[in-house]
N, CA, C and O atoms as a printed pandas DataFrame, in Angstrom:
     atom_number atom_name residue_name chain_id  residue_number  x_coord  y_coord  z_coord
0              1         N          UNK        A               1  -93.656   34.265   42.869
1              2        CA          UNK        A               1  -94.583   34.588   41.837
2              3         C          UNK        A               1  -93.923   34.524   40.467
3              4         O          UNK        A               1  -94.289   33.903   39.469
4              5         N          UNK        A               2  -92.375   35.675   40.735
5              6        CA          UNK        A               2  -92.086   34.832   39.046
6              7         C          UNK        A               2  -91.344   33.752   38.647
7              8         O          UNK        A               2  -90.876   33.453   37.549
8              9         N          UNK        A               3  -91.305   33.090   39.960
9             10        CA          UNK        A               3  -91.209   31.931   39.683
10            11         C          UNK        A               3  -91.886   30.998   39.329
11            12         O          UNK        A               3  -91.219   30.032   38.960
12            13         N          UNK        A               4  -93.212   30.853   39.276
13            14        CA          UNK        A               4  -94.371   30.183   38.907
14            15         C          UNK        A               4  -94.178   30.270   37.412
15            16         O          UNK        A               4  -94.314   29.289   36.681
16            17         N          UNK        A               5  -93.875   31.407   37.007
17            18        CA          UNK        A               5  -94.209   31.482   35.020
18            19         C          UNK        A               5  -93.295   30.632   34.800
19            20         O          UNK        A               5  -93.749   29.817   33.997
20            21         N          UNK        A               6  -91.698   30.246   35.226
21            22        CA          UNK        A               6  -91.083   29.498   34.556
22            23         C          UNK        A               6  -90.796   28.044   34.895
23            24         O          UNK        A               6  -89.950   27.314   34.377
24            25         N          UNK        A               7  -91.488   27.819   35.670
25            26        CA          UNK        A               7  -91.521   26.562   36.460
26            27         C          UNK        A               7  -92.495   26.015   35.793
27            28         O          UNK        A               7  -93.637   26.467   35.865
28            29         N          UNK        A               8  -92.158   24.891   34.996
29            30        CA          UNK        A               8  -92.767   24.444   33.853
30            31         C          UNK        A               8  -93.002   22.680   33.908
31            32         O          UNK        A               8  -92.532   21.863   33.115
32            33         N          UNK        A               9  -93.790   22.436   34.983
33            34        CA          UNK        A               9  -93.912   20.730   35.341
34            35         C          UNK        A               9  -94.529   20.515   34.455
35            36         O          UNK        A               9  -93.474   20.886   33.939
36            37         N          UNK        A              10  -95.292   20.248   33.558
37            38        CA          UNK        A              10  -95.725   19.611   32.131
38            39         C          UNK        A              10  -94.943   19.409   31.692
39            40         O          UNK        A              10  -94.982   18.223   31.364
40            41         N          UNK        A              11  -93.579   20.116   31.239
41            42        CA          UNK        A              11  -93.013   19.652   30.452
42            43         C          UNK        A              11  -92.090   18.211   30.862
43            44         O          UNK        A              11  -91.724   17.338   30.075
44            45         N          UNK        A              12  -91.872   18.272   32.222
45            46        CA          UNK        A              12  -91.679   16.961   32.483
46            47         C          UNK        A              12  -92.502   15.690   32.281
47            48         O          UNK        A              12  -91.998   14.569   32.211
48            49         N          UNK        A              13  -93.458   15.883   32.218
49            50        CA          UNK        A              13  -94.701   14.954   31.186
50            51         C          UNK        A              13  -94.270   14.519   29.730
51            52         O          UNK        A              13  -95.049   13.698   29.245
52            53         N          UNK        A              14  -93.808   14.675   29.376
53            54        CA          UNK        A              14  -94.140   15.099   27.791
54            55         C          UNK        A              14  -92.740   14.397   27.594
55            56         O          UNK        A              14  -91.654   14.684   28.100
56            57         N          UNK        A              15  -93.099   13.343   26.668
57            58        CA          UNK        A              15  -91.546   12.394   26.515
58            59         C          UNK        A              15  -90.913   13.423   25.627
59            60         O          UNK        A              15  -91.419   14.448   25.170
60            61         N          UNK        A              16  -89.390   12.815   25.435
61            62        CA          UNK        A              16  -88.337   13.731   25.073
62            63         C          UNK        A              16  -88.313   12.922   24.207
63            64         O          UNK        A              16  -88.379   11.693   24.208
64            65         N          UNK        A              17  -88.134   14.262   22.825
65            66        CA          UNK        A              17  -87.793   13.409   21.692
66            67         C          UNK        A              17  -86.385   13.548   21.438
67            68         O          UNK        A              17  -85.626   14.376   21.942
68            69         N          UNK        A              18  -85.987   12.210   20.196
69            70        CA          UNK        A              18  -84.281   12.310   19.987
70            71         C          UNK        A              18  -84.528   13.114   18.617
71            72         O          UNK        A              18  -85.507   13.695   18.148
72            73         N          UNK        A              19  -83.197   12.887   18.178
73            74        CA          UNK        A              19  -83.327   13.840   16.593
74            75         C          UNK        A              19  -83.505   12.865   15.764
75            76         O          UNK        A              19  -83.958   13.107   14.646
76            77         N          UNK        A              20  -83.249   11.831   16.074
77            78        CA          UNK        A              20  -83.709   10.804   14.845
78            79         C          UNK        A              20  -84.945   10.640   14.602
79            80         O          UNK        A              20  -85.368   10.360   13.481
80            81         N          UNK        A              21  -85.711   10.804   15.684
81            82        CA          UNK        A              21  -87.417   11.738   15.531
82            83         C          UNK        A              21  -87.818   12.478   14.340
83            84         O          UNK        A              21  -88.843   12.254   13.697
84            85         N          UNK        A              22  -86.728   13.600   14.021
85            86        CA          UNK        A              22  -86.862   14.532   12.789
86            87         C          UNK        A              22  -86.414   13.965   11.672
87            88         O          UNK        A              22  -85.873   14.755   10.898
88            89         N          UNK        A              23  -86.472   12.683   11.286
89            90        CA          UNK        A              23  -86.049   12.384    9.607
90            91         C          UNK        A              23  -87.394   10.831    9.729
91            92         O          UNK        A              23  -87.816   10.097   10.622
92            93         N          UNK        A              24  -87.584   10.988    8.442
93            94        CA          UNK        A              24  -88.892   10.100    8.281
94            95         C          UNK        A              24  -87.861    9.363    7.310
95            96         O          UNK        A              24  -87.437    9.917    6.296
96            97         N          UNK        A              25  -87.378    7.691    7.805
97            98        CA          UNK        A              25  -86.797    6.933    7.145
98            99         C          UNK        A              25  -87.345    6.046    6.100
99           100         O          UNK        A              25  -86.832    5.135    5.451
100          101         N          UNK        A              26  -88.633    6.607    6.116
101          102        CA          UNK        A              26  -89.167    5.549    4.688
102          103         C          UNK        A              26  -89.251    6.326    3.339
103          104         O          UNK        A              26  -89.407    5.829    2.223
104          105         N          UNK        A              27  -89.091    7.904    3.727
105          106        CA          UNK        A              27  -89.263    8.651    2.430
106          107         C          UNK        A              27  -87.602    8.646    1.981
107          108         O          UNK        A              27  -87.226    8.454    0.824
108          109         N          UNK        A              28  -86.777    8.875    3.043
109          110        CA          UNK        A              28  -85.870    8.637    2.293
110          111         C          UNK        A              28  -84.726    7.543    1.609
111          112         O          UNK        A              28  -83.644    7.806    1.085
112          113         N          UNK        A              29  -85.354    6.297    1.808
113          114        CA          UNK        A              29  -85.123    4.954    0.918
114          115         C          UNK        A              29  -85.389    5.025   -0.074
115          116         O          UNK        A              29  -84.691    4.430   -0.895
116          117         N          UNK        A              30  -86.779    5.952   -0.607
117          118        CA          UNK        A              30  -87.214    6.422   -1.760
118          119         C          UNK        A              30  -86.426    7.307   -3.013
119          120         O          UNK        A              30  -86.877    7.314   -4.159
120          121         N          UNK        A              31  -85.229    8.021   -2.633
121          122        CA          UNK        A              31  -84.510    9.078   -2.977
122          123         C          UNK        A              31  -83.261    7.891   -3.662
123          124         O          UNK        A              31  -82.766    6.850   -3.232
124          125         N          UNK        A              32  -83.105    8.678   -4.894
125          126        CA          UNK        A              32  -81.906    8.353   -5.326
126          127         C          UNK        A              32  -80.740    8.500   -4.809
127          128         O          UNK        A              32  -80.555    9.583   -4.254
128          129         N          UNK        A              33  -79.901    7.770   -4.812
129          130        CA          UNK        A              33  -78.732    8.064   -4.178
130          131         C          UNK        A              33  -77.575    8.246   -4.966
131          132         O          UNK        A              33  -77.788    8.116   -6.172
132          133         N          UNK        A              34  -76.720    8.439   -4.729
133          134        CA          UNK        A              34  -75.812    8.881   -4.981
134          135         C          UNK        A              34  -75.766   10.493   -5.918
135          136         O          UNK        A              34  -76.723   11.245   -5.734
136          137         N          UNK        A              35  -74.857   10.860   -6.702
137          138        CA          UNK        A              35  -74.733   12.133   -7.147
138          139         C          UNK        A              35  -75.842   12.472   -8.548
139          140         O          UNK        A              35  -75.860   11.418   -9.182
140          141         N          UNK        A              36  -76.630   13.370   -9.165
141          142        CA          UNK        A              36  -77.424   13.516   -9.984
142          143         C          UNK        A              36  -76.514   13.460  -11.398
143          144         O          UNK        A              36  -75.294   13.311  -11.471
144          145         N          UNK        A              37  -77.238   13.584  -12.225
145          146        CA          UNK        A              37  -76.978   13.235  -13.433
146          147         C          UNK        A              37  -76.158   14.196  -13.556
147          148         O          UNK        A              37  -76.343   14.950  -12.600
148          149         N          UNK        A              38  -75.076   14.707  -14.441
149          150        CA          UNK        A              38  -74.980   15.969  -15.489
150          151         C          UNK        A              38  -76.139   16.966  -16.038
151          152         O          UNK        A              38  -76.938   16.677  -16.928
152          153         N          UNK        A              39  -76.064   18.342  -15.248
153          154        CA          UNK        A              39  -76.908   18.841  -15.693
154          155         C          UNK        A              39  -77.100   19.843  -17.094
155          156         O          UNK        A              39  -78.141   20.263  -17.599
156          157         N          UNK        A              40  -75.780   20.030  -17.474
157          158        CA          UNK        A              40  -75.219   20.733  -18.462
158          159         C          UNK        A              40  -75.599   22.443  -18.385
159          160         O          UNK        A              40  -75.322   23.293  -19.231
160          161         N          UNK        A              41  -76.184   22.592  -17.330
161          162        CA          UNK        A              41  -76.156   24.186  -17.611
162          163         C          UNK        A              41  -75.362   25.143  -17.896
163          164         O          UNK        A              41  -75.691   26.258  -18.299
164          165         N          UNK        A              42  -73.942   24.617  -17.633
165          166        CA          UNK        A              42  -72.872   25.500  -17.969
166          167         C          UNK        A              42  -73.519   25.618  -19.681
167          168         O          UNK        A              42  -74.273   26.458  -20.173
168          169         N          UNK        A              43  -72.896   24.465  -20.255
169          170        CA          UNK        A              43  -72.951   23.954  -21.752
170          171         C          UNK        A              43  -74.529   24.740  -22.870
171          172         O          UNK        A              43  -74.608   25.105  -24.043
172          173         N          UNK        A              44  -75.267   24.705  -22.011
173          174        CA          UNK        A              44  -76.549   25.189  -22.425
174          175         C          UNK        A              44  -76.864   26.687  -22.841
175          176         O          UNK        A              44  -77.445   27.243  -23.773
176          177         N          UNK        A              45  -75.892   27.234  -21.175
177          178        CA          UNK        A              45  -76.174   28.898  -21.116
178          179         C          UNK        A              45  -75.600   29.403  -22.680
179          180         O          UNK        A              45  -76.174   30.015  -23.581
180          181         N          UNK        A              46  -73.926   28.747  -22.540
181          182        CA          UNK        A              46  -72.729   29.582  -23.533
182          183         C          UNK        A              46  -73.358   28.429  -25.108
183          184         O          UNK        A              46  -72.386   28.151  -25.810
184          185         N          UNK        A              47  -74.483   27.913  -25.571
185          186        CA          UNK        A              47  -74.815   27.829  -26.739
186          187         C          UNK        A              47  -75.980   28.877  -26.613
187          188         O          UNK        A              47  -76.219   29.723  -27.474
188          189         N          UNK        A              48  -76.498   28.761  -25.740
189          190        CA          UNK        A              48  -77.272   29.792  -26.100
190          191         C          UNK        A              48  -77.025   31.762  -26.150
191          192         O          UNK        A              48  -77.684   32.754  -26.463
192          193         N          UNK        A              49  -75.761   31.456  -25.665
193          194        CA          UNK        A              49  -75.331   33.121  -26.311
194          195         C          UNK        A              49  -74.519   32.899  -27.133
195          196         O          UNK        A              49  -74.553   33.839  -27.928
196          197         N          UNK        A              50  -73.588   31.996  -27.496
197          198        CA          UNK        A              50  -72.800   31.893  -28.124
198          199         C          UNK        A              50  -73.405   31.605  -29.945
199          200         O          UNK        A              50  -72.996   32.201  -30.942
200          201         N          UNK        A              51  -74.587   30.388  -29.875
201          202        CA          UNK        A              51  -74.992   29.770  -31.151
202          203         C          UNK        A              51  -76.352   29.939  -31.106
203          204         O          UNK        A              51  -76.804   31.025  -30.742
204          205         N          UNK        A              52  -77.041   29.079  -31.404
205          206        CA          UNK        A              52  -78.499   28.731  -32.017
206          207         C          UNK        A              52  -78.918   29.474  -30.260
207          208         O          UNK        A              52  -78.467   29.080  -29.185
208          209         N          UNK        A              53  -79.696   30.381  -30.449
209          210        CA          UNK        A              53  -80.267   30.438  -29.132
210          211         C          UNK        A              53  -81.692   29.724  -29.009
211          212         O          UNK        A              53  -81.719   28.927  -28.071
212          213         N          UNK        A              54  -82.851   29.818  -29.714
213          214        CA          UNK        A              54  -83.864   29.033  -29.538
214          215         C          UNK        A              54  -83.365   27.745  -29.168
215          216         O          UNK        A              54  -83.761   27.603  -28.011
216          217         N          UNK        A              55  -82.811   26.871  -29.449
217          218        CA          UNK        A              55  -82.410   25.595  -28.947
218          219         C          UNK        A              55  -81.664   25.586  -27.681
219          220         O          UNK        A              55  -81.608   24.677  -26.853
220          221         N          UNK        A              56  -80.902   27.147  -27.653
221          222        CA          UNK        A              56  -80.384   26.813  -26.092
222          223         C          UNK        A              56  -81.152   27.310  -25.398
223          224         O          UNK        A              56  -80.508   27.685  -24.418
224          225         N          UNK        A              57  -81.889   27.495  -25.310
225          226        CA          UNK        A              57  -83.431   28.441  -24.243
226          227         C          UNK        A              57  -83.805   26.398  -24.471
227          228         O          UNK        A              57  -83.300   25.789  -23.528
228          229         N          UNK        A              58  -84.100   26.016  -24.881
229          230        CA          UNK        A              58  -84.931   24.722  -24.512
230          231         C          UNK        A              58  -83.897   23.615  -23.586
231          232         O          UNK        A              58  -84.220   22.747  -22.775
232          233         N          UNK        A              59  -82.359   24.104  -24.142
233          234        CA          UNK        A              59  -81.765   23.258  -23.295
234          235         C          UNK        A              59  -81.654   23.954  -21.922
235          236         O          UNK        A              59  -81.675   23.331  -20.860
236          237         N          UNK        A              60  -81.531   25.354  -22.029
237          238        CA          UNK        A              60  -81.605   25.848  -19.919
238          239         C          UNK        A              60  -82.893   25.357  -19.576
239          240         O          UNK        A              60  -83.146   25.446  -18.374
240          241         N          UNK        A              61  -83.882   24.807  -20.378
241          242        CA          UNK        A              61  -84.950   24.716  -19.914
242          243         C          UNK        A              61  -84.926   23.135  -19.093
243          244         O          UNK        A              61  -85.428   22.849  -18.007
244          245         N          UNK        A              62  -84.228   22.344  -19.952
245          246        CA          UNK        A              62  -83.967   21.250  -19.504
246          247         C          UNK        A              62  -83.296   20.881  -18.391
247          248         O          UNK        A              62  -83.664   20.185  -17.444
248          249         N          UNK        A              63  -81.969   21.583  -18.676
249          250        CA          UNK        A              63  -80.633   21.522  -17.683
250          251         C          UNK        A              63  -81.810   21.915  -16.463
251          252         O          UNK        A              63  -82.393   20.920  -16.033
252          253         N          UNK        A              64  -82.108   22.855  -16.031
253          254        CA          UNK        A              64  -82.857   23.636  -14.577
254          255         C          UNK        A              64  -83.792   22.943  -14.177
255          256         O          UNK        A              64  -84.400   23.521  -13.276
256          257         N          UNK        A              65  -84.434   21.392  -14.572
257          258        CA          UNK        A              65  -85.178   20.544  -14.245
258          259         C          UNK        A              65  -84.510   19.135  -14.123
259          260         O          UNK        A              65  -85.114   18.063  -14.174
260          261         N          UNK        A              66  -82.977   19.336  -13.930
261          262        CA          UNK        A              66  -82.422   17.793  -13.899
262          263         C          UNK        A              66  -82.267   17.680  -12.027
263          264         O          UNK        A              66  -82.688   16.582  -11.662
264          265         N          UNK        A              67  -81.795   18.515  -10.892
265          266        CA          UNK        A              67  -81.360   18.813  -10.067
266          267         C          UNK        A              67  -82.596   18.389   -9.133
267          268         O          UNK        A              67  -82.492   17.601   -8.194
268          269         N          UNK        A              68  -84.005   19.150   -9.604
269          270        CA          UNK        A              68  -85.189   19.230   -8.494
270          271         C          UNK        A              68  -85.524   17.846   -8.782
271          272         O          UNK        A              68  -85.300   17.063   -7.859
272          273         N          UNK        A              69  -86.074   17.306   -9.994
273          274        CA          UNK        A              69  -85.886   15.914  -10.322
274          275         C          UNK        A              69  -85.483   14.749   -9.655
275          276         O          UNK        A              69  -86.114   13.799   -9.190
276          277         N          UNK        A              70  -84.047   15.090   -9.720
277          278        CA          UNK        A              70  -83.656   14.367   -9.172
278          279         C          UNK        A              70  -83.666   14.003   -7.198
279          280         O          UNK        A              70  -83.494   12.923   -6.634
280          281         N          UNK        A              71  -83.914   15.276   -6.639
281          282        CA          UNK        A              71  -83.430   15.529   -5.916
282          283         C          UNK        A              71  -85.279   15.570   -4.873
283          284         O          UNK        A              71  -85.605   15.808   -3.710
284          285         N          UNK        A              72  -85.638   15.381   -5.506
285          286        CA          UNK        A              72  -87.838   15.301   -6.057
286          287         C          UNK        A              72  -87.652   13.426   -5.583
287          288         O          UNK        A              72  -88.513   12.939   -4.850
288          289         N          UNK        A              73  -86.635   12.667   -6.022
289          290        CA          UNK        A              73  -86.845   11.491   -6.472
290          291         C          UNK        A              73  -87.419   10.829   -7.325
291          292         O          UNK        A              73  -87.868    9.701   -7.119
292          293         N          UNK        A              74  -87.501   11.627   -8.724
293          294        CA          UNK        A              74  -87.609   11.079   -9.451
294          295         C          UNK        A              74  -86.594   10.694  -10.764
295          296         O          UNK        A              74  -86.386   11.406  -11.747
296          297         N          UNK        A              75  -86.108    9.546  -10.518
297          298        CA          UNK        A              75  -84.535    9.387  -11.205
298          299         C          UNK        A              75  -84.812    9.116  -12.632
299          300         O          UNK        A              75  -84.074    9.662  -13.452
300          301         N          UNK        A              76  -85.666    8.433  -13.003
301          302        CA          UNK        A              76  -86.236    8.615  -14.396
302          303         C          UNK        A              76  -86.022    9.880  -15.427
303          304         O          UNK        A              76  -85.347   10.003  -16.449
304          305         N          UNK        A              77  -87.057   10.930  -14.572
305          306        CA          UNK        A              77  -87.194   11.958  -14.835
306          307         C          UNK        A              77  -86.136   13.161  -15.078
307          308         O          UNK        A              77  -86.316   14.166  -15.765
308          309         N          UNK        A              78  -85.111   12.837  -14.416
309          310        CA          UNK        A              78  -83.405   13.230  -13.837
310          311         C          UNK        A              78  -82.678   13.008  -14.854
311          312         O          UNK        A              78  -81.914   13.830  -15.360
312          313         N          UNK        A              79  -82.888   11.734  -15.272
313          314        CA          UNK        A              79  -81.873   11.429  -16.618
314          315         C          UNK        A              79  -82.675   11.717  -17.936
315          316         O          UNK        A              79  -81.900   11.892  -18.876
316          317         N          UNK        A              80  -84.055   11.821  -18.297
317          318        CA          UNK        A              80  -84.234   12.265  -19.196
318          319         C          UNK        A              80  -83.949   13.382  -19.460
319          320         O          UNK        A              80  -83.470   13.749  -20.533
320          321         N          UNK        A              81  -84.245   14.180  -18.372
321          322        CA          UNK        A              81  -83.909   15.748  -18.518
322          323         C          UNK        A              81  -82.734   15.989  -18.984
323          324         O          UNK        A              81  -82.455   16.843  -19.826
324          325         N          UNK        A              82  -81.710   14.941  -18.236
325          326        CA          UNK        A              82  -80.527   15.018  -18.716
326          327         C          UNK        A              82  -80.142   15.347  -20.195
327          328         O          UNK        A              82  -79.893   16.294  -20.941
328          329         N          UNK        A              83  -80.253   13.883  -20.158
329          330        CA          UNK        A              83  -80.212   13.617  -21.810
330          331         C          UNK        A              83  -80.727   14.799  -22.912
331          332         O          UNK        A              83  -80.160   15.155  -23.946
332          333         N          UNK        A              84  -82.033   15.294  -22.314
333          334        CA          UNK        A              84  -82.782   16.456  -23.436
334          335         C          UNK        A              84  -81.893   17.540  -23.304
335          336         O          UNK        A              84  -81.620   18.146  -24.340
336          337         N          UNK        A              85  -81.250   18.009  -21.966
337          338        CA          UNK        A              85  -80.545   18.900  -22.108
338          339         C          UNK        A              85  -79.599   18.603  -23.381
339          340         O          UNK        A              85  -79.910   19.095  -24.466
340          341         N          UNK        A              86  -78.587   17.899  -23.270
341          342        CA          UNK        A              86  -77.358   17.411  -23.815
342          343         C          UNK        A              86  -77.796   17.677  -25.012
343          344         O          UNK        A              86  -77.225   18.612  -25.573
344          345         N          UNK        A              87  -78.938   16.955  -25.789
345          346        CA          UNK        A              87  -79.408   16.889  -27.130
346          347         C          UNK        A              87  -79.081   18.539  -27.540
347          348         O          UNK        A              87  -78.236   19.075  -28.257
348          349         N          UNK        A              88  -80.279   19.072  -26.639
349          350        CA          UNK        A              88  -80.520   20.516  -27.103
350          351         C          UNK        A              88  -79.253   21.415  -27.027
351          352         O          UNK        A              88  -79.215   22.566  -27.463
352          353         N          UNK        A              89  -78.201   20.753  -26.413
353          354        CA          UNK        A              89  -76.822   21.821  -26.741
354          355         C          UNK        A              89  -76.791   21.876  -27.916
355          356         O          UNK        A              89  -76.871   22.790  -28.736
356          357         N          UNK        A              90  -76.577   20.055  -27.996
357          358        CA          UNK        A              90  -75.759   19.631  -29.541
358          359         C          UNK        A              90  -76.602   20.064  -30.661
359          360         O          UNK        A              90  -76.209   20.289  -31.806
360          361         N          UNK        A              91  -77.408   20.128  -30.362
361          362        CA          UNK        A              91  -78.581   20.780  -31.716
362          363         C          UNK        A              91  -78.312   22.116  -31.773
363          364         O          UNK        A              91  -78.200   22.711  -32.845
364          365         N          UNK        A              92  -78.182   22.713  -30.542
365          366        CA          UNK        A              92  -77.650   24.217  -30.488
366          367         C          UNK        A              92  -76.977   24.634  -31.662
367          368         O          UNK        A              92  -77.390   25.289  -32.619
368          369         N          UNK        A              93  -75.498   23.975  -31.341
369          370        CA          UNK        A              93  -74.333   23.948  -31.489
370          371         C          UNK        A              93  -73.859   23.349  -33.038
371          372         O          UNK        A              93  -73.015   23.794  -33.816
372          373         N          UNK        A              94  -74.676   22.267  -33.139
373          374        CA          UNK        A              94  -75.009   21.963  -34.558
374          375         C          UNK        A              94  -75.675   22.627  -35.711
375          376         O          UNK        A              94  -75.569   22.275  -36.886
376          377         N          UNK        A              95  -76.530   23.852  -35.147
377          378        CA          UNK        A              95  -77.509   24.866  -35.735
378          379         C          UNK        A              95  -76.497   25.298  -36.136
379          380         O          UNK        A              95  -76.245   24.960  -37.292
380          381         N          UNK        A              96  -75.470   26.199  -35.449
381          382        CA          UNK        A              96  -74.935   27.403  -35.515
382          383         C          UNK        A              96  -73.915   27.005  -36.239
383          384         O          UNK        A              96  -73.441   27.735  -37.110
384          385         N          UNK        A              97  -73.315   25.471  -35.905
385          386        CA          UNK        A              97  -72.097   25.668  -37.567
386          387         C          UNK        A              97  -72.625   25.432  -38.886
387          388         O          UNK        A              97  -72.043   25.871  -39.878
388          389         N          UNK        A              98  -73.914   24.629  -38.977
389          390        CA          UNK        A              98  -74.396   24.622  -39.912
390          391         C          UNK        A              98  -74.556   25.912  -40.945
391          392         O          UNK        A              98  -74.611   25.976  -42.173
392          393         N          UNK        A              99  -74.610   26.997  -39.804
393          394        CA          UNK        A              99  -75.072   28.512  -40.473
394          395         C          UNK        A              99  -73.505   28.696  -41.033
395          396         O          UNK        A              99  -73.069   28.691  -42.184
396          397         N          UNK        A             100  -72.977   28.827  -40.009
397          398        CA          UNK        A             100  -71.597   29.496  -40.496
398          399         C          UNK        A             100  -70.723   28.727  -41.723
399          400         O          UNK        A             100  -69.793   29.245  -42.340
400          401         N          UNK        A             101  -71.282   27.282  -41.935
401          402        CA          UNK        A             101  -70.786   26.723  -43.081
402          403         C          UNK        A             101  -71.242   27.187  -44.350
403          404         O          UNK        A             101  -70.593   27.419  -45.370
404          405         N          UNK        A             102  -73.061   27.330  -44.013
405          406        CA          UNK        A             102  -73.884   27.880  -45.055
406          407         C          UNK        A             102  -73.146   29.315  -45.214
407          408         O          UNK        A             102  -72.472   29.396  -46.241
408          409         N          UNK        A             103  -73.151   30.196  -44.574
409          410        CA          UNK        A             103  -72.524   31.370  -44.564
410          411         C          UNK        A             103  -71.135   31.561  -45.448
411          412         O          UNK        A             103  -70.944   32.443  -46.285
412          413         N          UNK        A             104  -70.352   30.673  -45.114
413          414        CA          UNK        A             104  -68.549   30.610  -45.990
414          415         C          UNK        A             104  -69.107   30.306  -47.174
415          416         O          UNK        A             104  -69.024   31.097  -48.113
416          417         N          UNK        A             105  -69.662   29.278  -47.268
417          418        CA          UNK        A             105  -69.687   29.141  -48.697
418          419         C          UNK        A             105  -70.551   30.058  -49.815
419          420         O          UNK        A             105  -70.361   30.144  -51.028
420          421         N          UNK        A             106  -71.220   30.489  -49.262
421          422        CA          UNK        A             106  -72.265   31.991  -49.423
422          423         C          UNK        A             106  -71.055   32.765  -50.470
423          424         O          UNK        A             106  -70.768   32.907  -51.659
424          425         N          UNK        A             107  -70.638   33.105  -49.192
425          426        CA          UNK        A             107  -69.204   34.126  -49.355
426          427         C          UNK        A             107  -67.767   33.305  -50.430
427          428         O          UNK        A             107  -66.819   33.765  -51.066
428          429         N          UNK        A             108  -68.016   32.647  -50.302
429          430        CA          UNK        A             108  -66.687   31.896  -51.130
430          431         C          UNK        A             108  -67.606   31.580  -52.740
431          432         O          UNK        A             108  -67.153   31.767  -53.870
432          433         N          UNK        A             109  -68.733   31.156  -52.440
433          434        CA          UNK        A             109  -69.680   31.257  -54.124
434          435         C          UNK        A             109  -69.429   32.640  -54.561
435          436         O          UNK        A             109  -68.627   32.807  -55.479
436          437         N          UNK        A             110  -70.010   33.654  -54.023
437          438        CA          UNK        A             110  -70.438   35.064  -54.542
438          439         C          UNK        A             110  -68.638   35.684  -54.882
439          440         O          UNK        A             110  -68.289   36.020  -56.013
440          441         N          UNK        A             111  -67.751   35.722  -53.731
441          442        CA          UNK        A             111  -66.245   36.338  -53.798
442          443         C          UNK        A             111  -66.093   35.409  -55.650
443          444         O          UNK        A             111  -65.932   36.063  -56.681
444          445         N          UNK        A             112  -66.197   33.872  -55.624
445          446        CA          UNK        A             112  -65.880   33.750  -57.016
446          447         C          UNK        A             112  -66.651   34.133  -57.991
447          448         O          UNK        A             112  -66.272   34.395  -59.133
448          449         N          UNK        A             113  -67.698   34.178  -57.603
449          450        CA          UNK        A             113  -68.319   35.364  -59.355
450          451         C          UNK        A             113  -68.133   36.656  -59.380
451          452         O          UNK        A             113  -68.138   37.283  -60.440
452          453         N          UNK        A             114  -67.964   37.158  -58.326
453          454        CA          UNK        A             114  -68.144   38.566  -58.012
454          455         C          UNK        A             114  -66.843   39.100  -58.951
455          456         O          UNK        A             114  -66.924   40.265  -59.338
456          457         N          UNK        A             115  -65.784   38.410  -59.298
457          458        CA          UNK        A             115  -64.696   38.567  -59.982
458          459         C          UNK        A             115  -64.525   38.627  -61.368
459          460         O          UNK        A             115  -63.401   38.782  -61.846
């Protein structure tokens, strides 16, 4: 009797699948290959605490959409992101010395009249 529950002749019916069964080879011809772009998130986070933060909030915004993108298959989409990241450091980063130049000389105008 409990041998009946596990004595399972259907399943001898029922072809055996291999594992190459479990990967659908036409979606992934579709996929980029090799390694994704540069995503710069390191570069993005430390301008955005470090310098211009509005510009680095647009570049984590960028950087955190290069990976799924890519990885999505869409390689287009992968390297633009890229690229926008990168921009938005350098704009970051470009904000913030801009200030601090504006800033010295602020201070280096006023220190000479102030005298």
């Amino acid at each position: 009797m409990a041998r009946d529950r596990y004595d399972d002749d259907d399943d001898y019916d029922r072809p055996r699948r291999s594992r190459d069964d479990d990967y659908d080879d036409d979606d992934y011809d579709d996929r980029p290959r090799g390694s994704p772009p540069p995503n710069y998130l390191a570069a993005a986070i430390i301008t955005t605490l470090i310098c211009c933060w509005p510009a680095g909030v647009v570049a984590i915004i960028y950087a955190a959409q290069v990976n799924g993108k890519w990885y999505g298959g869409d390689r287009r989409g992968a390297l633009a992101a890229s690229a926008n990241a990168k921009m938005w450091c350098w704009l970051s980063f470009g904000g913030a010395a801009v200030v601090i130049v504006l800033y010295l000389a602020l201070v280096a105008v006023v220190g000479i009249a102030g005298r």
